[in-house]
C-alpha positions in Angstrom: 3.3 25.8 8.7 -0.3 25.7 7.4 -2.6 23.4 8.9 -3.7 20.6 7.2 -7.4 21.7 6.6 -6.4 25.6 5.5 -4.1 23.5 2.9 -6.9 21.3 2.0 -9.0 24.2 1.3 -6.9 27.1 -0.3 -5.5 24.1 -3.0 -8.9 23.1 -3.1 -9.9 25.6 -6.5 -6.2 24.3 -8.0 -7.4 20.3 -7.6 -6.2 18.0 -9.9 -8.9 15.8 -10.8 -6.5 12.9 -11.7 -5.1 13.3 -8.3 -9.2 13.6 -6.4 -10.1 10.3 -9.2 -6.9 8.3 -7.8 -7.6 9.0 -4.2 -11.1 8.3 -4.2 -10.8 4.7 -5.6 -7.2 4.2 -3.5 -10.1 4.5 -0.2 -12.4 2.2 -2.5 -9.2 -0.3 -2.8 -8.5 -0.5 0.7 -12.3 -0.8 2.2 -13.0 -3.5 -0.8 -9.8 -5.2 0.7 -10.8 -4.9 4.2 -13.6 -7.0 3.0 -11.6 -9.7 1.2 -13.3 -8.2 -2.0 -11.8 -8.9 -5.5 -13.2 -5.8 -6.3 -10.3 -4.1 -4.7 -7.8 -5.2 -7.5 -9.7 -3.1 -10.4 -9.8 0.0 -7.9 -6.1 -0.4 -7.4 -5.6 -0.8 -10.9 -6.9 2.5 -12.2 -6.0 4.1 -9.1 -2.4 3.2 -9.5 -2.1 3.7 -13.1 -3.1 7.5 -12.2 -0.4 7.6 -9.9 2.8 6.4 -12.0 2.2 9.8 -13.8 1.2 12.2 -10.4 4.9 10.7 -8.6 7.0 11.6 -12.3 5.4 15.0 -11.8 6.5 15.3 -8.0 10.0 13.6 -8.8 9.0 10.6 -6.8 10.6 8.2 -9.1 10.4 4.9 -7.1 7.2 5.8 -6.0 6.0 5.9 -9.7 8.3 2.8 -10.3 6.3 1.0 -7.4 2.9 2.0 -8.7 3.5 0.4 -12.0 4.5 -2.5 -9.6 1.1 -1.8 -8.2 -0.9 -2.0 -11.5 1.0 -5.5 -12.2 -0.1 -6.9 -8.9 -3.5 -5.9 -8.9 -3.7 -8.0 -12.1 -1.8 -10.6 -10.6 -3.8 -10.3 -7.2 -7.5 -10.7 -9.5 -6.3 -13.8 -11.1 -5.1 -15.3 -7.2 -8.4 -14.5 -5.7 -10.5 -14.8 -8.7 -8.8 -18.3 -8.8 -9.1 -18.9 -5.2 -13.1 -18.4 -5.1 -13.5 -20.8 -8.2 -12.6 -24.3 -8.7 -10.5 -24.2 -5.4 -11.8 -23.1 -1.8 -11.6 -19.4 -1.1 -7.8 -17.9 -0.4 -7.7 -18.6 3.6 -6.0 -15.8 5.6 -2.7 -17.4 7.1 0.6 -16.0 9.6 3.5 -16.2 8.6 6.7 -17.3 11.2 8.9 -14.0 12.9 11.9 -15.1 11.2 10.6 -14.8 7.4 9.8 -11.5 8.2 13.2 -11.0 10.0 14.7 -11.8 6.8 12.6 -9.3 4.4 13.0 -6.5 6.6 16.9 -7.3 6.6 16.6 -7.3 2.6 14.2 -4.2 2.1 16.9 -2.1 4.8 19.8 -3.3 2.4 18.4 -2.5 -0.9 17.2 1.2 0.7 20.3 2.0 1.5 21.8 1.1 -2.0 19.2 2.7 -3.8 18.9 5.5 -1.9 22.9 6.5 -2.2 22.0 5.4 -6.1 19.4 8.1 -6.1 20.8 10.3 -4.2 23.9 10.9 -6.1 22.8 10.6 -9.9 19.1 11.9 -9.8 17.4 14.8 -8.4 14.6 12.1 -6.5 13.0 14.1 -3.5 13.4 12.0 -0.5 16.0 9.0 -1.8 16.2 6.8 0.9 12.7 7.0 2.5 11.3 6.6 -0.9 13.3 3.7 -1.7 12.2 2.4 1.7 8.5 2.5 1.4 8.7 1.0 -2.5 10.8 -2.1 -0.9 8.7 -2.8 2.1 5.4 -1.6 0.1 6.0 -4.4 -2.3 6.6 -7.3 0.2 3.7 -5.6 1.6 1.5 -6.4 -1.5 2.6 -9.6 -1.9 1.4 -10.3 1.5 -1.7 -8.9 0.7 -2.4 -11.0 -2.3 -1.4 -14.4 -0.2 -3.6 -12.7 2.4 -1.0 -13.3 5.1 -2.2 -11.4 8.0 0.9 -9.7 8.8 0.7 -7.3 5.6 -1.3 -4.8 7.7 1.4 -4.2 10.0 3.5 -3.3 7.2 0.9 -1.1 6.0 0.8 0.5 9.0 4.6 1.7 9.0 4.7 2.5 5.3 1.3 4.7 5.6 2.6 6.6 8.6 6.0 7.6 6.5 4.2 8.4 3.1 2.4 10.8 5.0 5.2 13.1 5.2 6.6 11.9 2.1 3.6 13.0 0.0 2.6 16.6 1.7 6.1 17.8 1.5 6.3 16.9 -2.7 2.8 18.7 -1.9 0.2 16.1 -3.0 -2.4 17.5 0.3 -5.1 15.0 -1.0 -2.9 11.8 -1.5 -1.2 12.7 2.0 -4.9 12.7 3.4 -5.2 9.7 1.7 -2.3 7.9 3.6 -4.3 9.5 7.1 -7.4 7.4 6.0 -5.5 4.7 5.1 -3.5 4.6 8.5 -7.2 5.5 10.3 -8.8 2.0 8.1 -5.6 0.1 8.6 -7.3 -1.3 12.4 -10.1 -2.7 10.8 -8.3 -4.3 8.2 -6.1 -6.2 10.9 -9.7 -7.1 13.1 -11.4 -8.5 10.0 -8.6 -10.5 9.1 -7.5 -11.7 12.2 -11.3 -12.6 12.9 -11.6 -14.6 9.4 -8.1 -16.3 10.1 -9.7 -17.9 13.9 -12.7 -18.5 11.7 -11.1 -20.5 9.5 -8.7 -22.6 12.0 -9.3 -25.8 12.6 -10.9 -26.2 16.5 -8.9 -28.4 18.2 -10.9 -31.0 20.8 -9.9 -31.1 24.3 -8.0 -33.9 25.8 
């Protein structure tokens, strides 16, 4: 197999520019977010809109499924933060308790495995159940990131490291580079936020 800059460089004269435009402001998306910037939520909208077409193309169904779930959200996730840093105080990064996440990890394991067998026996979806499994946990996952619970990161973390994969065997090279920055940025994402959630805890005086 090819390494990954020799593929980088012979698709390089074939590259979609929908595909270049997407990735591009997918990295803008995820260092705006890194800052808590509301900026992030128009990158991810254009970026995501690109990509419901780019996943029918490579027969990534839920993946294009998800990314109009994307484009939703980052609507959604304006209006939260927009909302959060006017009349009320800015949207406070918070942790959420080990069993809640017990609980959606249960849920997004059991819906994989039905949609998955779903997929796999009535379309021709590449990859049914790990597709179906990063569309489950990657919309918990944005859900977390629009209540800026901490935790979202983590998820991030696992989901990135299977699109990967995922995304240079349907051969989309740039998008699985993407998912490399993306795993490389995911670090600073959890230091920022875990520095802005101390910040913003109350300091308790000693006894």
């Amino acid at each position: 197999m090819d390494s990954l800059p020799a593929v980088l460089a012979g698709q390089f004269s074939q590259l979609s520019v929908f595909e270049l435009s997407a990735v591009l402001l997918a990295i803008a998306y995820l260092l705006f977010a890194i800052r808590q910037s509301i900026w992030c939520w128009l990158c991810a909208a254009v970026s995501t809109a690109i990509y419901v077409y780019l996943f029918m193309q490579a027969k990534l169904y839920m993946e294009s499924l998800l990314n109009g779930f994307y484009f939703a959200m980052a609507i959604y996730g304006w209006w939260v933060w927009d909302k959060g840093s006017g009349d009320l105080a800015e949207l406070p990064v918070s942790v959420w308790p080990l069993r809640t996440h017990i609980v959606a990890m249960a849920m997004i394991a059991s819906l994989s495995l039905a949609t998955g067998y779903l997929l796999k026996r009535h379309t021709d979806a590449a990859f049914p159940y790990m597709d179906s499994m990063t569309t489950y946990a990657a919309v918990w996952a944005t859900f977390l990131l629009i209540r800026k619970v901490l935790e979202n990161w983590w998820y991030w973390l696992a989901i990135d490291l299977v699109s990967i994969v995922i995304y240079w065997s349907r051969e989309l090279p740039f998008t699985s580079l993407l998912f490399v920055i993306y795993v490389l940025l995911i670090p600073f994402g959890l230091v920022a936020w875990t520095r802005s959630y101390r910040a913003a805890r109350p300091i308790t005086a000693p006894a």
